[in-house]
KOLMARMAR-982123 format. One record per atom (N, C-alpha, C): residue number from 1; residue in one letter; atom name; y, x, z. Coordinates in Angstrom, 1 decimal. Example, Ala and Ser with C-alpha at 12.3 -4.5 7.8 and 13.67 -1.06 7.14 Angstrom:
% KOLMARMAR-982123
NODE   num   residu   atome       yy       xx       zz
NODE     1        A       N     -5.7     13.2      7.8
NODE     1        A      CA     -4.5     12.3      7.8
NODE     1        A       C     -3.3     13.2      7.8
NODE     2        S       N     -2.2     12.8      7.1
NODE     2        S      CA     -1.1     13.7      7.1
NODE     2        S       C      0.0     12.9      7.9
END
This chain:
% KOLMARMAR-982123
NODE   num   residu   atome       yy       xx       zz
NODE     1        X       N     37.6     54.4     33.0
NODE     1        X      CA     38.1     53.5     32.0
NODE     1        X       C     38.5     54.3     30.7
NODE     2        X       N     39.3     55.6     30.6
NODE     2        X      CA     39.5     56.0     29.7
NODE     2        X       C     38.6     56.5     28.8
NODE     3        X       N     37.2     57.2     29.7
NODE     3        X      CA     36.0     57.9     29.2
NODE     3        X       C     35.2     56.5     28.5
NODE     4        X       N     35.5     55.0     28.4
NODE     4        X      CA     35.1     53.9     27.5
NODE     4        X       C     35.6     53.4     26.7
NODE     5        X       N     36.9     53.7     26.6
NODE     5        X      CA     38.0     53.5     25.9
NODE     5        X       C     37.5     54.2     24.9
NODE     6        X       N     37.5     55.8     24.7
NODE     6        X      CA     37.1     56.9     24.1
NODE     6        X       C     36.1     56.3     23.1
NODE     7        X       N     34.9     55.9     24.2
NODE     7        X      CA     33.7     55.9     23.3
NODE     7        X       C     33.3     54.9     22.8
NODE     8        X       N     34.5     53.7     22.7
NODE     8        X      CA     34.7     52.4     21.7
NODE     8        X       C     35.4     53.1     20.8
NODE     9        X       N     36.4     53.8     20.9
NODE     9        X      CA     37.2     54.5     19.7
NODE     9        X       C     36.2     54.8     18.6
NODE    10        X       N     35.9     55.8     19.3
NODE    10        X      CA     34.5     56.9     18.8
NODE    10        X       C     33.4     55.9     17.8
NODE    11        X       N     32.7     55.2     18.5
NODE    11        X      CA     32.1     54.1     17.7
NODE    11        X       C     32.6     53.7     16.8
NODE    12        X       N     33.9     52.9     16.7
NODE    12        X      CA     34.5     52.3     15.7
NODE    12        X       C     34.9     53.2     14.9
NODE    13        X       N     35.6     54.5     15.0
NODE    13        X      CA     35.9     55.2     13.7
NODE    13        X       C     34.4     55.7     13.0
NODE    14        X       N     33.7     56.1     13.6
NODE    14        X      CA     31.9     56.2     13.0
NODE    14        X       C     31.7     55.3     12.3
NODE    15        X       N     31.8     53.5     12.4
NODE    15        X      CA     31.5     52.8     11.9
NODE    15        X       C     32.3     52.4     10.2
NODE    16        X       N     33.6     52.6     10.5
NODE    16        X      CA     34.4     52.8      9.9
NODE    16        X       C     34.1     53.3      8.6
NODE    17        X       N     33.6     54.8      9.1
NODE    17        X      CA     33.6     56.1      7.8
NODE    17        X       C     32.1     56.0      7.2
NODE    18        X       N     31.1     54.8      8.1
NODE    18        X      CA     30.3     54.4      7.6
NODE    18        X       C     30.3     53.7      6.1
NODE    19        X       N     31.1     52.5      6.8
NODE    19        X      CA     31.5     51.6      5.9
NODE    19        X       C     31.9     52.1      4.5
NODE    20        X       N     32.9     53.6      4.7
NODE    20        X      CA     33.4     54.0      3.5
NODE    20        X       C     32.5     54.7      2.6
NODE    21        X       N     31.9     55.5      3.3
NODE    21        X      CA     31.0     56.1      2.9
NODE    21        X       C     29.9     55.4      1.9
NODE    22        X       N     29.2     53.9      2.3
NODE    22        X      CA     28.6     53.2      1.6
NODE    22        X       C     29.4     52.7      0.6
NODE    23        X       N     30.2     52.2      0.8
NODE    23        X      CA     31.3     51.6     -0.2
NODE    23        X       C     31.7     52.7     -1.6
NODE    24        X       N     31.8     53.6     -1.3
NODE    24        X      CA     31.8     54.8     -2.2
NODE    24        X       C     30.6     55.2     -2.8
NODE    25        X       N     29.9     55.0     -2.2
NODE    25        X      CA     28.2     55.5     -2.6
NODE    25        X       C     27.8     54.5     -4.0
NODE    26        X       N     27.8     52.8     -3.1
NODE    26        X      CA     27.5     51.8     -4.0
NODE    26        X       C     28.4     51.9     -5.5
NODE    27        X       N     30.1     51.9     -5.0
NODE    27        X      CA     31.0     52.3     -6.3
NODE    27        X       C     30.4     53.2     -7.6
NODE    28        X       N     30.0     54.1     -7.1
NODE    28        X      CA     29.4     55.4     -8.3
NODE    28        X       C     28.4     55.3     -8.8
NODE    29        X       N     27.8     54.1     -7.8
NODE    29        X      CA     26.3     54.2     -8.8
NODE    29        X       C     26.4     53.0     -9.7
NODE    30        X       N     27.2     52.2     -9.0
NODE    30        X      CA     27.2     51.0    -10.0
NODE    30        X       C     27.2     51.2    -11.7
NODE    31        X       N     27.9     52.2    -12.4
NODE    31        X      CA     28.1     52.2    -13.6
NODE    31        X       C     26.5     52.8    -13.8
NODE    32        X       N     25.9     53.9    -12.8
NODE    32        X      CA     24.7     54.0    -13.8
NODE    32        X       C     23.3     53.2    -13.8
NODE    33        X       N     24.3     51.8    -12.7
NODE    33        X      CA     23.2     50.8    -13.0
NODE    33        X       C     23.5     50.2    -14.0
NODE    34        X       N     24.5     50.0    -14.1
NODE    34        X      CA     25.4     48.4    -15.6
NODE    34        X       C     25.7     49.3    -17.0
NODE    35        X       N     25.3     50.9    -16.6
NODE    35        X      CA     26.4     51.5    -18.1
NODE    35        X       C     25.2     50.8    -19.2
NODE    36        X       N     24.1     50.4    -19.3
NODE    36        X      CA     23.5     50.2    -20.9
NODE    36        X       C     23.8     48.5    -20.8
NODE    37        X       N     23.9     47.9    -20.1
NODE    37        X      CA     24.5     46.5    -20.8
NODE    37        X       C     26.0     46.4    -20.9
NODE    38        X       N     26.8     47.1    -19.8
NODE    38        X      CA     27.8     47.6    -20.7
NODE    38        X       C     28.2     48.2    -22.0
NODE    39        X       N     27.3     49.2    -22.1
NODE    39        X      CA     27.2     49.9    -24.0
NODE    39        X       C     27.3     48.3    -24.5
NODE    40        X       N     25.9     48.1    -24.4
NODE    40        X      CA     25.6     47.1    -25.9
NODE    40        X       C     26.7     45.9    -25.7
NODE    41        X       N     27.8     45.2    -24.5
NODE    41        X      CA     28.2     44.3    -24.3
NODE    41        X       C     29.7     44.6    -25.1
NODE    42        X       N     30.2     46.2    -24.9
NODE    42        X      CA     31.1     46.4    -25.6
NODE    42        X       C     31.0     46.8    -26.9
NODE    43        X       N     29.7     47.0    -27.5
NODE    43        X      CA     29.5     48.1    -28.6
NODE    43        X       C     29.9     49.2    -28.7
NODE    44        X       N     30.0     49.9    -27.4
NODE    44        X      CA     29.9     51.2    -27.8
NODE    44        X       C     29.5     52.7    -27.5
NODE    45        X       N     29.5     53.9    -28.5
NODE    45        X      CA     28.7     54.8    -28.6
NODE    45        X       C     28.4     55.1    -27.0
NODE    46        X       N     27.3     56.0    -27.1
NODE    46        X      CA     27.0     57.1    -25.6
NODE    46        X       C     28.3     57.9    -25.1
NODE    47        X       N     29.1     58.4    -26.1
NODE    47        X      CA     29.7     59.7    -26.2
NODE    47        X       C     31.3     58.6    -25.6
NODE    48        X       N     31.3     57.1    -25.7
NODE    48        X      CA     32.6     56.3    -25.2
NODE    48        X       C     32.0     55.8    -24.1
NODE    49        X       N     30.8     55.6    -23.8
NODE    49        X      CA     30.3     55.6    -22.4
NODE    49        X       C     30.4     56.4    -21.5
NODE    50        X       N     30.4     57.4    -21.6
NODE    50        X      CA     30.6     58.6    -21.0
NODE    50        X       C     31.8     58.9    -21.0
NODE    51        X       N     32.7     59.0    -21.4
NODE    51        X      CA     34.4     58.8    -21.5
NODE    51        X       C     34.4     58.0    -20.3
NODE    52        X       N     34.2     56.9    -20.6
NODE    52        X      CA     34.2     55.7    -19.4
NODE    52        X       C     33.9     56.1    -18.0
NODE    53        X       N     33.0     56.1    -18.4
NODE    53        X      CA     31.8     56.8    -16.9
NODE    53        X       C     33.3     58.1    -15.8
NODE    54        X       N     32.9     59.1    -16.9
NODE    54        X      CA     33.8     60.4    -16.7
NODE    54        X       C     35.3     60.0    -15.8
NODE    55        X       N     36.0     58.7    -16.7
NODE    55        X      CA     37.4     58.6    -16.1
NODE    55        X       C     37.6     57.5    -14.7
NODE    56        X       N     36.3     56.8    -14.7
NODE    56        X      CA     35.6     55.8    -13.2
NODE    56        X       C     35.7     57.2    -12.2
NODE    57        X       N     35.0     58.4    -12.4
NODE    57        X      CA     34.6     59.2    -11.5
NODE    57        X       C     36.0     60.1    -11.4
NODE    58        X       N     36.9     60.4    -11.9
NODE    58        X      CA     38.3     60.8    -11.9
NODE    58        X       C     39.3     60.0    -11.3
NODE    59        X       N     39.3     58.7    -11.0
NODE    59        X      CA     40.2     57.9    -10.9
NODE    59        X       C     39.5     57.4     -9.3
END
């Protein structure tokens, strides 16, 4: 009983760090799918895009 106990645990935290893992993955790339309709939606430069970008990936 304990040795299935374990290896539901076991599964579930795997699935878990899955989930985060994707979730994080998708987060980061999102801006370098949206950063150029973002530029032109805010008007602004590369160099405040990148500001942007920079403080997404800091925070």
């Amino acid at each position: 009983m304990n040795n299935e106990i374990s290896n539901k645990q076991r599964n579930y935290t795997l699935f878990v760090l899955v989930l985060v893992f994707t979730s994080s993955h998708v987060d980061r790339q999102i801006m370098g799918i949206l950063g150029q309709p973002i530029k032109e939606s805010l008007l602004i430069s590369d160099t405040q895009l990148g500001l942007l970008t920079g403080l997404m990936f800091a925070v």
